[in-house]
C-alpha positions, 0 to 999 in steps of 0.5 A: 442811053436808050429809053422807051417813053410812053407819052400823052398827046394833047393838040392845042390849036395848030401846036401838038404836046407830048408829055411823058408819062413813063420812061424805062430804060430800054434794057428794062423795057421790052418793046413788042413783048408777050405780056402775062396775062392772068386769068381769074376763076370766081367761085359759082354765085360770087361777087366780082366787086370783091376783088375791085380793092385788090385791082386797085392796088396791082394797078399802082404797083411799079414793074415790068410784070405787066399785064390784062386780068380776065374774069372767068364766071359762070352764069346760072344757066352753067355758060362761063362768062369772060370779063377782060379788066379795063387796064394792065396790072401788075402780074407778078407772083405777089399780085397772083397771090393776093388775087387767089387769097380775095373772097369768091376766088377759085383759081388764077392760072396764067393766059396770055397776050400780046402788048402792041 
């Protein structure tokens, strides 16, 4: 059967190494896809930090829903500020709850983006 494996690369002297770090059955995977990003409004005057637990748990959640969470804030001065999370994190409906029950969260809708 055909996968897709995502490999780590280490060069050790002349000789190069992958490991495998994923590997999805390509009728799971989708190569190239358009991947569902989140984008979560913090209520005025919030503390992003509230929701770094939750981060934590949709970045260990297995699945293909996979995709960026972007914060939405406002600044004092009434200006939106937009903070792109570091990695890619479960975007399921289960995630998209427990990002809109998190202290300080005002909304989620969906965004999008595009996986290489």
């Amino acid at each position: 059967s055909q996968v897709k494996v995502t490999v780590k690369v280490r060069k050790t002297g002349d000789e190069i190494r992958l490991s495998a770090m994923t590997v999805e059955e390509l009728a799971q995977a989708k190569i190239g896809r358009r991947t569902k990003a989140l984008r979560v409004r913090l209520a005025k005057g919030s503390d992003p930090a509230d929701i770094a637990s939750i981060t934590k748990r949709l970045k260990t959640i297995p699945g293909n829903e996979r995709g960026e969470i972007f914060l939405e804030m406002q600044t004092i001065s009434g200006e939106i500020v937009v903070i792109q999370l570091p990695e890619t994190y479960s975007t399921n409906l289960a995630a998209r709850q427990a990002l809109k029950d998190a202290s300080g969260v005002e909304q989620v809708v969906d965004g999008d983006s595009v996986a290489a």
